[in-house]
N, CA, C and O atoms as CSV, one atom per row, in Angstrom:
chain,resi,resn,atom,element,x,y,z
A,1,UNK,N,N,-6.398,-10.048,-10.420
A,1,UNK,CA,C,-5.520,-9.216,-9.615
A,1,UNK,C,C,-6.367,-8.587,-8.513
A,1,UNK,O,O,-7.361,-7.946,-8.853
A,2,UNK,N,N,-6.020,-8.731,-7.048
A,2,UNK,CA,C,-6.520,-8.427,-6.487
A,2,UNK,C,C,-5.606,-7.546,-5.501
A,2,UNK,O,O,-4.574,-8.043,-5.049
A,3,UNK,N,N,-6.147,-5.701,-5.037
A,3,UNK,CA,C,-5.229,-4.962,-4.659
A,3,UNK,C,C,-5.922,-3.899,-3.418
A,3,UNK,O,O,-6.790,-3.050,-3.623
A,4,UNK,N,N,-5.455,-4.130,-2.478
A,4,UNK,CA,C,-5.660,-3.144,-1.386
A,4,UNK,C,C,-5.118,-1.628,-1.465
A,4,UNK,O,O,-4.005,-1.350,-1.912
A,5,UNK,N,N,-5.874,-0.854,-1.065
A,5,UNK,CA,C,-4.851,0.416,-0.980
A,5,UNK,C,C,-5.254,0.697,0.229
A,5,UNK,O,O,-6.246,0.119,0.673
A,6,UNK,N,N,-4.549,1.656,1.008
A,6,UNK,CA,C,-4.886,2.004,2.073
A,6,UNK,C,C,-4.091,3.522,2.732
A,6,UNK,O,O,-2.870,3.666,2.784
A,7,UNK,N,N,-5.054,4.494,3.169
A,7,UNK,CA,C,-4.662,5.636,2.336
A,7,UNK,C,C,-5.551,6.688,4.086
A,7,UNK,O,O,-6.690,6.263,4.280
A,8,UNK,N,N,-5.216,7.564,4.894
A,8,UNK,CA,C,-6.004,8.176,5.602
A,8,UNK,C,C,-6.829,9.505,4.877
A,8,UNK,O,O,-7.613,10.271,5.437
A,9,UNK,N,N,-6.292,9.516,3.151
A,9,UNK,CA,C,-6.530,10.771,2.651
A,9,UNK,C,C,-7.443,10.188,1.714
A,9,UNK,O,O,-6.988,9.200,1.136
A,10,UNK,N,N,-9.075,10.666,1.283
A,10,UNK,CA,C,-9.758,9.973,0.488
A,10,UNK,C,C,-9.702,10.265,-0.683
A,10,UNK,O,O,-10.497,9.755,-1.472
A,11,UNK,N,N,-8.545,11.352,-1.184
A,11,UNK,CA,C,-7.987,12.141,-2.316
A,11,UNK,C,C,-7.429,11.074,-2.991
A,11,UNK,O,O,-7.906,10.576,-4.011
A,12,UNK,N,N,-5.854,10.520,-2.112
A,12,UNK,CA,C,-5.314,9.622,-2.791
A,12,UNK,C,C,-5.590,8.513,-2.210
A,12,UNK,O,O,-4.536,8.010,-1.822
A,13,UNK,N,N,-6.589,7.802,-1.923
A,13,UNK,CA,C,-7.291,6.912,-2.348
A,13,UNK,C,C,-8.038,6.943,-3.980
A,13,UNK,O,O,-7.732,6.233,-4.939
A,14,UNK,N,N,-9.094,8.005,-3.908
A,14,UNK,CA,C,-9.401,8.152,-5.127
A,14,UNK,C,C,-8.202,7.936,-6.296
A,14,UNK,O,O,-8.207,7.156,-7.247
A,15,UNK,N,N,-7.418,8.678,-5.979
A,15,UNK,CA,C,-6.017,8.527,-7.212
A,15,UNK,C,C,-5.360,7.374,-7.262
A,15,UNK,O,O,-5.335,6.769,-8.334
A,16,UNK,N,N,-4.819,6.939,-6.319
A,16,UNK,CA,C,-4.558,5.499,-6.862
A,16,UNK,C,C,-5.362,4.369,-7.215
A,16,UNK,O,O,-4.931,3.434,-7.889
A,17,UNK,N,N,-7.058,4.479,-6.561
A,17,UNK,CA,C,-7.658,3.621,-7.636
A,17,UNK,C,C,-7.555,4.286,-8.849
A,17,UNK,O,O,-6.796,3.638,-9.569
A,18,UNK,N,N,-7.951,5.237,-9.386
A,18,UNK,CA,C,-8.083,5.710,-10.848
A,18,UNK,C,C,-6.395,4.817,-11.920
A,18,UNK,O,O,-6.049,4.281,-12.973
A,19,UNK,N,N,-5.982,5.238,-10.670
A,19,UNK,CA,C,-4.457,4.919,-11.243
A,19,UNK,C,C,-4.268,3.393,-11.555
A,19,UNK,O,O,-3.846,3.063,-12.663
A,20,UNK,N,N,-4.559,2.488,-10.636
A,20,UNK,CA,C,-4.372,1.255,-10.722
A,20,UNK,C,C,-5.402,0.623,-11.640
A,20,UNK,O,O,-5.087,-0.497,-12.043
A,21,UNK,N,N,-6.586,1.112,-12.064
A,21,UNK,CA,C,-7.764,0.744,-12.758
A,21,UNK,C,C,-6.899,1.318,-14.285
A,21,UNK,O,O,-6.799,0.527,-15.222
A,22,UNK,N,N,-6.437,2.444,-14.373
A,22,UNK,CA,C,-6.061,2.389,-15.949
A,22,UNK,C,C,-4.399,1.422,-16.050
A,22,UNK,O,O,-4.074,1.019,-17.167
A,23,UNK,N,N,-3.587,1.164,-14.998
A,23,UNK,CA,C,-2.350,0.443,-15.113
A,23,UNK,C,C,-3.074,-1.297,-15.392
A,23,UNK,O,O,-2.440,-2.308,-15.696
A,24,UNK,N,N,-4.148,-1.200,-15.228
A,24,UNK,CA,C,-4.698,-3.039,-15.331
A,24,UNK,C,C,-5.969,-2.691,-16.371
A,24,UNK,O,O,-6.411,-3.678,-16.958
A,25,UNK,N,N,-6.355,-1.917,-16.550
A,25,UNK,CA,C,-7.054,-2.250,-17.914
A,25,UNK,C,C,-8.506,-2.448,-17.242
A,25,UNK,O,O,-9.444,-3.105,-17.694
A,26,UNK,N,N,-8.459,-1.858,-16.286
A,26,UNK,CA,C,-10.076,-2.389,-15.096
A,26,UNK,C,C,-10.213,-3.686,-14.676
A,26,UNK,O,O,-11.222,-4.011,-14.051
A,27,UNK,N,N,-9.082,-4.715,-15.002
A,27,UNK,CA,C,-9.066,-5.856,-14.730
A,27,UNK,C,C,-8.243,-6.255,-13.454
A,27,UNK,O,O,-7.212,-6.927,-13.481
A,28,UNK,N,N,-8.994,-5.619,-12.060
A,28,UNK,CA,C,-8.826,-5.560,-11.013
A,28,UNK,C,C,-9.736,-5.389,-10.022
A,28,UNK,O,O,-10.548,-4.510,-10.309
A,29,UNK,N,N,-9.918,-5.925,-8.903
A,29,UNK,CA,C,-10.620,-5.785,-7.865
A,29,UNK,C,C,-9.755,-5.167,-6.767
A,29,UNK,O,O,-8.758,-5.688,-6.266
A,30,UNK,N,N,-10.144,-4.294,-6.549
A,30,UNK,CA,C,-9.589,-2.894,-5.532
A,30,UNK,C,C,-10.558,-2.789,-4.353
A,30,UNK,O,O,-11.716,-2.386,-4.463
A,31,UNK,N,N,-9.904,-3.243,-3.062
A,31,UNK,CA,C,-10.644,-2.680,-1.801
A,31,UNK,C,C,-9.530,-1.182,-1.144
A,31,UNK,O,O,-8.341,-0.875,-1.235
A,32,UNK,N,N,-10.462,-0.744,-0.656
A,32,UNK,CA,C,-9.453,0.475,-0.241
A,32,UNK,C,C,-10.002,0.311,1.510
A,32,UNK,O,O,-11.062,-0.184,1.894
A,33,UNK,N,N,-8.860,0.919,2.374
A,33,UNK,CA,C,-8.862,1.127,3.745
A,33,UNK,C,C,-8.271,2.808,3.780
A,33,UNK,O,O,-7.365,3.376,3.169
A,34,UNK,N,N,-9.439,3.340,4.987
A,34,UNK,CA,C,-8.563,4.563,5.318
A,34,UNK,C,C,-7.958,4.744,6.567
A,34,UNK,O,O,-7.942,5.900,6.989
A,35,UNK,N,N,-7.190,3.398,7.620
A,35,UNK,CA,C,-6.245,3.627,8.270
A,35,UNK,C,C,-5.725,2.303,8.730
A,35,UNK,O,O,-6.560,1.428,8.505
A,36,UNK,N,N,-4.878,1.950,9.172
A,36,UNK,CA,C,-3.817,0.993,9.230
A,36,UNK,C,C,-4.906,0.090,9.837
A,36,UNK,O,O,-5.010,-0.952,9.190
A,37,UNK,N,N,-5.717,0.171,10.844
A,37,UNK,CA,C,-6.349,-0.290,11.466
A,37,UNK,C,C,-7.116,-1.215,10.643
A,37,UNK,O,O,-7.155,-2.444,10.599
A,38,UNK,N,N,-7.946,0.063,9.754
A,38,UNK,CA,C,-9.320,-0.966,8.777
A,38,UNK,C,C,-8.544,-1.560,7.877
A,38,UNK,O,O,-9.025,-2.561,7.346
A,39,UNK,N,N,-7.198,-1.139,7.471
A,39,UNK,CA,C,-6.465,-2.084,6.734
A,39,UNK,C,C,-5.868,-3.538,7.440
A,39,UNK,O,O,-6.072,-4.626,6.901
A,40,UNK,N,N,-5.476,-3.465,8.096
A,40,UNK,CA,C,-5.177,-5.155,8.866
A,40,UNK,C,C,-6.850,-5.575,9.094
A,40,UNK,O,O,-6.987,-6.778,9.317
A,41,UNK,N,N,-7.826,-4.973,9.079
A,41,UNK,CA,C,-9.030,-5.815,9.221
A,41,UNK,C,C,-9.266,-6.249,7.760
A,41,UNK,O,O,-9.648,-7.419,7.721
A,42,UNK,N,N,-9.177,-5.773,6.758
A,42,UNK,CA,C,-9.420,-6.065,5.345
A,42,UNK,C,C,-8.505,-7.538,5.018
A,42,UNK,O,O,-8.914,-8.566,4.478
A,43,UNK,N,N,-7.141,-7.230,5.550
A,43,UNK,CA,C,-6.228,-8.143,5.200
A,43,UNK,C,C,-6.637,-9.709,5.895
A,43,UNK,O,O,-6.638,-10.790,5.305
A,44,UNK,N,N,-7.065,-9.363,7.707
A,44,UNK,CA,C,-7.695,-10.506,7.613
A,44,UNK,C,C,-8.981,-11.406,7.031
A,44,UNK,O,O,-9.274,-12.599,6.960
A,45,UNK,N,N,-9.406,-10.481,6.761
A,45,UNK,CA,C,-11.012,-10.929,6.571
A,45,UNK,C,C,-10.598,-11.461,4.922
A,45,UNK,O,O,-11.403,-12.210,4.370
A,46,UNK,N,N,-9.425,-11.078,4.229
A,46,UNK,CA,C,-9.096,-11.982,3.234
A,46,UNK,C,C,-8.004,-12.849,2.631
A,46,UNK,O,O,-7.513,-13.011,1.513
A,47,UNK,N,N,-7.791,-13.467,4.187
A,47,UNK,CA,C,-6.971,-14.500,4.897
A,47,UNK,C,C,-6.596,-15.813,3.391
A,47,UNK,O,O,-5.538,-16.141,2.853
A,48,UNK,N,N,-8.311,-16.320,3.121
A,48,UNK,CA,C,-8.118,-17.151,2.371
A,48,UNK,C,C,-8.076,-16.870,0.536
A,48,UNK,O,O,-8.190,-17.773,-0.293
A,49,UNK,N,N,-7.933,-15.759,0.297
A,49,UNK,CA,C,-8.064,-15.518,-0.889
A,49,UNK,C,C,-7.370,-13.572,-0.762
A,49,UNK,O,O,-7.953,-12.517,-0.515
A,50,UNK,N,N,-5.776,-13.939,-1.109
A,50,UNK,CA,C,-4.995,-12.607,-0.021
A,50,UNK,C,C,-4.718,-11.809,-1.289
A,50,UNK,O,O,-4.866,-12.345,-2.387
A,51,UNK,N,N,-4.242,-10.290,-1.149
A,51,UNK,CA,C,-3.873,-9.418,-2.334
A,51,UNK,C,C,-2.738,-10.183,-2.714
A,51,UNK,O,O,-1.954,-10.963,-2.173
A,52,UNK,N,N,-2.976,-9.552,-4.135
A,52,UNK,CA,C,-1.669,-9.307,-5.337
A,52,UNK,C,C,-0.798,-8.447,-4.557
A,52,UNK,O,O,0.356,-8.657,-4.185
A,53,UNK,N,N,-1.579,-7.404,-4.367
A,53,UNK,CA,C,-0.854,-6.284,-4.188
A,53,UNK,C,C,-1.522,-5.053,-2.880
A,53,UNK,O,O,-2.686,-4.692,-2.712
A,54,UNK,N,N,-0.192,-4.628,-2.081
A,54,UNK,CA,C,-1.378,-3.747,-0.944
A,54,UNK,C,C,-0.120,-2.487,-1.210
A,54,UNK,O,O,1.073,-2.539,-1.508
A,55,UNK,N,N,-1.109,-1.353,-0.924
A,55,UNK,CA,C,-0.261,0.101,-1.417
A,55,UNK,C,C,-0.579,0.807,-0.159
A,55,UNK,O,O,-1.684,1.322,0.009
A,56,UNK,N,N,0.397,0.848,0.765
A,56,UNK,CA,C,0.053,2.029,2.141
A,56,UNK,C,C,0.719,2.880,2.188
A,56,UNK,O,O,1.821,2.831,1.642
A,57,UNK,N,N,0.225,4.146,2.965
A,57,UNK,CA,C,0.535,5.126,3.120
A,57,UNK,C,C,1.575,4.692,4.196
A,57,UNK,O,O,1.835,3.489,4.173
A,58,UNK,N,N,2.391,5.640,5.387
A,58,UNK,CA,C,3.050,5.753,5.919
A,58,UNK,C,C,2.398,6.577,7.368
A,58,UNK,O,O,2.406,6.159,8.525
A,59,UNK,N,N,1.948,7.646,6.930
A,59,UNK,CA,C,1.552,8.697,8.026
A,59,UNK,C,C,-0.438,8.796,8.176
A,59,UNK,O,O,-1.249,9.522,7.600
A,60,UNK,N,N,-0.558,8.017,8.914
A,60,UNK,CA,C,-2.005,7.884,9.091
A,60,UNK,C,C,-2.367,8.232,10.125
A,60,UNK,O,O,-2.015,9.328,10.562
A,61,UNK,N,N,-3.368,7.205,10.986
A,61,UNK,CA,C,-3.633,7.516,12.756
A,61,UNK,C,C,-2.130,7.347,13.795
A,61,UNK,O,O,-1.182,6.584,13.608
A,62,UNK,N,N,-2.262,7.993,14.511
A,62,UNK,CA,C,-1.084,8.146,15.421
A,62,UNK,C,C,-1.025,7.164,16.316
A,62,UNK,O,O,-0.090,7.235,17.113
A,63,UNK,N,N,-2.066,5.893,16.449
A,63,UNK,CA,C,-2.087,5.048,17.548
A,63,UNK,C,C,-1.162,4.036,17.906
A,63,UNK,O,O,-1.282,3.257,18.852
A,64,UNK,N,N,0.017,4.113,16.872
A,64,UNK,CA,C,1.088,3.465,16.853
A,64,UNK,C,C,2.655,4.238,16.758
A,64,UNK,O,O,3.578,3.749,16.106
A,65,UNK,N,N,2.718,4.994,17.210
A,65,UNK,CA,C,3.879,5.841,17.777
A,65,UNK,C,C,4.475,4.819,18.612
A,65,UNK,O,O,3.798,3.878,19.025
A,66,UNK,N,N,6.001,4.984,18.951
A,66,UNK,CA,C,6.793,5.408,17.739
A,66,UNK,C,C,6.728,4.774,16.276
A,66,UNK,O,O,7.741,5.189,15.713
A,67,UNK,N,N,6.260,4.244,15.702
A,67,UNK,CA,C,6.536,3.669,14.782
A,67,UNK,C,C,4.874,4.269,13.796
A,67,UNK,O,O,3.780,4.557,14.281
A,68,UNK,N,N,5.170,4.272,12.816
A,68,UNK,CA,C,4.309,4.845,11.386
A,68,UNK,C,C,3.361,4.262,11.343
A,68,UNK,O,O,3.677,3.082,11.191
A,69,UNK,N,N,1.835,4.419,11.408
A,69,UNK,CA,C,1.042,3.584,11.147
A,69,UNK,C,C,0.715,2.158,10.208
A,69,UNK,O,O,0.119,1.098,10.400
A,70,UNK,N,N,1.528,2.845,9.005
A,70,UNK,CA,C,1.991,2.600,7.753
A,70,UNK,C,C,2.743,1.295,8.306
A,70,UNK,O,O,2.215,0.193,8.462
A,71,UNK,N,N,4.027,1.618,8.563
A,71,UNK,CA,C,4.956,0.584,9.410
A,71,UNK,C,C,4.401,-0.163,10.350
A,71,UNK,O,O,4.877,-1.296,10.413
A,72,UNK,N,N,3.802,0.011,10.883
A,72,UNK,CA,C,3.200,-0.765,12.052
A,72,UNK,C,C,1.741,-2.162,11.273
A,72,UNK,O,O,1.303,-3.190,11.790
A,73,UNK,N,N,1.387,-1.436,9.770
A,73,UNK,CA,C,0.808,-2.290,9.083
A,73,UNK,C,C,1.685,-3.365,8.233
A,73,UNK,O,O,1.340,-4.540,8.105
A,74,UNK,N,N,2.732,-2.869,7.734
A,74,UNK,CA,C,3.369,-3.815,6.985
A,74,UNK,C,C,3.863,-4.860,8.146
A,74,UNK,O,O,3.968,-6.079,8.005
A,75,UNK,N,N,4.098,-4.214,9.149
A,75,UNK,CA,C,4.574,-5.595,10.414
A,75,UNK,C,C,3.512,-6.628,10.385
A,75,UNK,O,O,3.763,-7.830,10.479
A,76,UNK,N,N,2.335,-6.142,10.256
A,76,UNK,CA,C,1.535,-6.966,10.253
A,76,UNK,C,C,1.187,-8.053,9.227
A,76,UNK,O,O,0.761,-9.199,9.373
A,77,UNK,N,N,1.542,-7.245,8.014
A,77,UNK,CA,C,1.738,-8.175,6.691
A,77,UNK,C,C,2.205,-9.372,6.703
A,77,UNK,O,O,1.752,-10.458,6.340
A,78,UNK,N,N,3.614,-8.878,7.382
A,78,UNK,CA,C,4.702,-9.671,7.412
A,78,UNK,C,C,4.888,-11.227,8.466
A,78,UNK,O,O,5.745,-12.111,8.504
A,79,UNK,N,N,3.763,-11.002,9.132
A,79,UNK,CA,C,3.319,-11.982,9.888
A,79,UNK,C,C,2.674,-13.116,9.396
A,79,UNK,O,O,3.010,-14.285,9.584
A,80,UNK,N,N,1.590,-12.637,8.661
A,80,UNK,CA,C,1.191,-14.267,7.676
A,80,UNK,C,C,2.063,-14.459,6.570
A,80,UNK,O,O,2.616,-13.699,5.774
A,81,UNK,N,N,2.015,-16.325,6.834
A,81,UNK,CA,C,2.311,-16.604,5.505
A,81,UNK,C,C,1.580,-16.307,4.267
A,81,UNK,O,O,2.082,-16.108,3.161
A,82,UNK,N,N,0.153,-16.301,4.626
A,82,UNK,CA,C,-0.572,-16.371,3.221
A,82,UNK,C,C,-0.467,-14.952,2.254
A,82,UNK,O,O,-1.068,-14.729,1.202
A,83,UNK,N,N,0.624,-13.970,3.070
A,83,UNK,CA,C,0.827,-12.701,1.955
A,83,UNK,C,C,2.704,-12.756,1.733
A,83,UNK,O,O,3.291,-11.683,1.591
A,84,UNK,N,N,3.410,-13.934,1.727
A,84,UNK,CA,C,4.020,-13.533,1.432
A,84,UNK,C,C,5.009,-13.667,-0.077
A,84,UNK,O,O,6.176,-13.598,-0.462
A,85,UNK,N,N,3.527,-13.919,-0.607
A,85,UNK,CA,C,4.089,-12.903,-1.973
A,85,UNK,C,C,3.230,-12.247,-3.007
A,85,UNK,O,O,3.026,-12.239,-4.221
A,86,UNK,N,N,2.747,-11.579,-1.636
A,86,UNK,CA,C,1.885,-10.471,-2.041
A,86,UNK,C,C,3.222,-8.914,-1.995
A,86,UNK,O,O,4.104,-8.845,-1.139
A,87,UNK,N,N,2.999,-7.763,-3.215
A,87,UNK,CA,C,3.672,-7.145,-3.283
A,87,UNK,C,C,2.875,-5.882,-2.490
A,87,UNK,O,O,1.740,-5.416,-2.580
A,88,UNK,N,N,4.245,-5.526,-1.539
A,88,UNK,CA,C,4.174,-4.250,-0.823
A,88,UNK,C,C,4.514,-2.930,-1.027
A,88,UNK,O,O,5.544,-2.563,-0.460
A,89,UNK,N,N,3.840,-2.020,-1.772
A,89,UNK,CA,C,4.391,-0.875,-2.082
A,89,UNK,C,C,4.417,0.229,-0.726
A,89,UNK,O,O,3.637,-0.250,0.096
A,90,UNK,N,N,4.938,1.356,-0.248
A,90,UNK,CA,C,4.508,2.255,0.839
A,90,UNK,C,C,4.336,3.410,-0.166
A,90,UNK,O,O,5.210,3.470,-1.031
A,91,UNK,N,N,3.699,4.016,-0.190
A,91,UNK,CA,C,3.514,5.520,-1.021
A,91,UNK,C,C,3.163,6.747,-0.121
A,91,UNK,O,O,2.024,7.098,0.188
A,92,UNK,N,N,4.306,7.322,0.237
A,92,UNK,CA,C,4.325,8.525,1.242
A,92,UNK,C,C,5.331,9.599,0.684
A,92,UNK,O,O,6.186,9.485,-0.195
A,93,UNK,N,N,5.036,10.488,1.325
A,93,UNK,CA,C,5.614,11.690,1.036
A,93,UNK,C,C,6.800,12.257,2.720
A,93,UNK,O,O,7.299,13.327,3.067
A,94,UNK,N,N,6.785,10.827,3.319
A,94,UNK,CA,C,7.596,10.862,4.233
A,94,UNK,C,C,9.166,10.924,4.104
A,94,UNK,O,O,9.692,10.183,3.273
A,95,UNK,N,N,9.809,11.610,4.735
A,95,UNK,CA,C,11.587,11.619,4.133
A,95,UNK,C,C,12.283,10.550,4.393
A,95,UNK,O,O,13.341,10.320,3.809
A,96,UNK,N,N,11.658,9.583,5.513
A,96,UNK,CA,C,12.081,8.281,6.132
A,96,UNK,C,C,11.753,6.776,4.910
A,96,UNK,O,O,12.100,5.603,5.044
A,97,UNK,N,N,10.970,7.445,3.777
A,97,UNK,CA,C,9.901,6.367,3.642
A,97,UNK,C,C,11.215,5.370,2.714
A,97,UNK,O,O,10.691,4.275,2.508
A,98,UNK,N,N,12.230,5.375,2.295
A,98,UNK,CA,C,13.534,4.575,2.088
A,98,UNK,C,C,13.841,3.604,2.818
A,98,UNK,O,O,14.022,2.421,2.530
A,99,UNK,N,N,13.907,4.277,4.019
A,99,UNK,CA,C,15.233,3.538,4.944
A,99,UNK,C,C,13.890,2.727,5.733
A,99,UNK,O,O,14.351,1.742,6.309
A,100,UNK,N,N,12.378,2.833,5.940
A,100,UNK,CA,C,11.433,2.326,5.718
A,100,UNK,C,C,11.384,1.455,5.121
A,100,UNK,O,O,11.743,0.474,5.773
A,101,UNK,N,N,11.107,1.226,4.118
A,101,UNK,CA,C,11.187,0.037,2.919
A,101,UNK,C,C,12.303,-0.990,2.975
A,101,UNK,O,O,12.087,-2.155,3.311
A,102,UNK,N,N,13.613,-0.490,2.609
A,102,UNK,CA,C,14.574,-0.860,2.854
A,102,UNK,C,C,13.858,-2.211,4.429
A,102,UNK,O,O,13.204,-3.234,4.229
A,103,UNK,N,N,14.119,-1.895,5.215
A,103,UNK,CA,C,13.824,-2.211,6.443
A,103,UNK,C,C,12.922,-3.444,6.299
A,103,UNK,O,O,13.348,-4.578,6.515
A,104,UNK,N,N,11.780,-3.206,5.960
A,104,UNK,CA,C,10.772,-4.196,5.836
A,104,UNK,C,C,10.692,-5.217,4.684
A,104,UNK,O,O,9.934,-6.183,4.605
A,105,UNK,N,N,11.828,-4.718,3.619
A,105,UNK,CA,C,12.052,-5.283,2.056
A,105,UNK,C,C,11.147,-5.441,1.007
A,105,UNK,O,O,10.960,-6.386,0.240
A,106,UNK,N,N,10.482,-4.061,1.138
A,106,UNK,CA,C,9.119,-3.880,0.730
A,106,UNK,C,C,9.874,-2.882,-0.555
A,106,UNK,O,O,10.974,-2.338,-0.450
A,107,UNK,N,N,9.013,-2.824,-1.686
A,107,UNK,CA,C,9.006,-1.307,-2.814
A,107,UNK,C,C,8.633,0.180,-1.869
A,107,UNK,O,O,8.338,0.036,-0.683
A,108,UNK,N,N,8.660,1.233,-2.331
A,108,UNK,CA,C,8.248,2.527,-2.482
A,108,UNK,C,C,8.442,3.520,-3.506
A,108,UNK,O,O,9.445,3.622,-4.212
A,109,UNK,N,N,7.075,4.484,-3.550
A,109,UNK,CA,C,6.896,5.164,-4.637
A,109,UNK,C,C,7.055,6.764,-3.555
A,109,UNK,O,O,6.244,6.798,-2.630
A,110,UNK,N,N,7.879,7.805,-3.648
A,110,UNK,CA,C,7.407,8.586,-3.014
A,110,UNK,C,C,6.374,9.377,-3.665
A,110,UNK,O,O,6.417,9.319,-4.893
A,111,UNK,N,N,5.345,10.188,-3.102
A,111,UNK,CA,C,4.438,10.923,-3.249
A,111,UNK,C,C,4.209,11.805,-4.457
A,111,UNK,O,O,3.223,11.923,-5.183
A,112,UNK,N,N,5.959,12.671,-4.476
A,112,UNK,CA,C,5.757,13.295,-5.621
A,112,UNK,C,C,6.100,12.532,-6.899
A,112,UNK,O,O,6.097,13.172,-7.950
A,113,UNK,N,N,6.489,10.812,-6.924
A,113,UNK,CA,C,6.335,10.805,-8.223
A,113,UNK,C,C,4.984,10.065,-8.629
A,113,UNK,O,O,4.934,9.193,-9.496
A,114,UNK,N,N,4.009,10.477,-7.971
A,114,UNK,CA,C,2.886,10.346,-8.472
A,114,UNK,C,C,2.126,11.457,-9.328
A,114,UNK,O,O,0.974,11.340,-9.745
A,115,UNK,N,N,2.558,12.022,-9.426
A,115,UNK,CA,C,2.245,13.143,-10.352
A,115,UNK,C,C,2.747,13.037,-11.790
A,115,UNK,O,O,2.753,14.088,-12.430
A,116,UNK,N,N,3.230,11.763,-12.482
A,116,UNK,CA,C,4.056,11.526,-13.528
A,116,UNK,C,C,2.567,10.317,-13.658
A,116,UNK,O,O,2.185,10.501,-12.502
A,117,UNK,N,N,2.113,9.861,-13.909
A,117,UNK,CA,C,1.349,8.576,-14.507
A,117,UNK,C,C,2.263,7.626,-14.656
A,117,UNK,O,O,2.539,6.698,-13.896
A,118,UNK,N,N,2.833,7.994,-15.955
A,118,UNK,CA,C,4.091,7.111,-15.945
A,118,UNK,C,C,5.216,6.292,-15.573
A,118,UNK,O,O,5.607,5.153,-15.824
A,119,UNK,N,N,5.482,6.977,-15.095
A,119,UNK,CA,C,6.597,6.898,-13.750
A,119,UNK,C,C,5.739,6.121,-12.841
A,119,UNK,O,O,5.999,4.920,-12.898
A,120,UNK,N,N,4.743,6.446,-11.974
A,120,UNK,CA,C,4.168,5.896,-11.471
A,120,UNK,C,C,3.605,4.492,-11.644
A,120,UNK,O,O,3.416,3.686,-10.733
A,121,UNK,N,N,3.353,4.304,-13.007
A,121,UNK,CA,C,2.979,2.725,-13.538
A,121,UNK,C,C,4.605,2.454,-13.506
A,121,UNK,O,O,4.789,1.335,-13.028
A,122,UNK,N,N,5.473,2.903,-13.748
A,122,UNK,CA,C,6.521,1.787,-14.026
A,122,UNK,C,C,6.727,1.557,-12.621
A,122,UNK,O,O,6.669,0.378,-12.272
A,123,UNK,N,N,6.979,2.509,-11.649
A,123,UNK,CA,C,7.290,2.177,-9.997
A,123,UNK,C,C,6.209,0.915,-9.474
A,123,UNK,O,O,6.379,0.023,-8.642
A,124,UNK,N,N,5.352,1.164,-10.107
A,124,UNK,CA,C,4.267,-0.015,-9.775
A,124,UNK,C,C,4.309,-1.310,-9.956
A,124,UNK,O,O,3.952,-2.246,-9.239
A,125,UNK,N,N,5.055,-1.230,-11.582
A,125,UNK,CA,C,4.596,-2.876,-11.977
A,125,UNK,C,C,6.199,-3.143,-11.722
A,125,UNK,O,O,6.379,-4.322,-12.026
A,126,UNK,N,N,7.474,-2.542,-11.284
A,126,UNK,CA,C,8.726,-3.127,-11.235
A,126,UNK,C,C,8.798,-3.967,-10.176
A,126,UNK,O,O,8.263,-3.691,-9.102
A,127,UNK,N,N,9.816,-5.635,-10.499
A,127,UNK,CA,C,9.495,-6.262,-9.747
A,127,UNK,C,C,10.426,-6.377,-8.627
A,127,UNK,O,O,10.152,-7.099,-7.668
């Protein structure tokens, strides 16, 4: 299993690796990015061997106004074939981050139910 996160906060970065390392048993390789940017560089640079799974934030660098950094990365996702069926979670604490998802036909976890473990693994592994 191989899983990107990508996160402008190095808090929850830290937390969702912790998180994703006990939901897999440590039987995962986790790169993390801290903005949309170093995240589409991660994604290419592993063009030939692509995530399971990529977990972005929503509200990062502003260099993509109007549109969410966050959003402006999953566009990018959505461009190769070789991720598409790789699973997209967005994990924000944004009020948009629904009609977001929705949109791109991606999952989301909002923010505060990361504070449940639980909850959080099930939002994770649902398919």
């Amino acid at each position: 299993m191989k899983i990107l996160i990508v996160d402008d906060s190095q808090k929850w970065v830290l937390y969702h690796k912790d998180a994703v390392r006990e939901i897999f048993n440590n039987k995962v390789e986790i790169d993390t990015a801290f903005s949309a940017r170093e995240g589409f560089e991660k994604l290419t640079i592993s063009i030939d061997t692509p995530y399971d799974i990529i977990l972005t934030d929503l509200q990062m660098e502003s260099d993509y106004l109007p549109l969410y950094a966050g959003e402006w990365f999953i566009k990018q996702i959505k461009f190769y074939k070789e991720y598409t069926n790789t699973k997209i979670i967005i994990i924000s604490a944004s009020g948009n981050i629904k009609q977001i998802a929705n949109k791109y036909g991606v999952q989301y976890i909002p923010k505060y139910k990361c504070n449940n473990i639980n909850e959080y693994c099930n939002e994770l592994l649902k398919k």
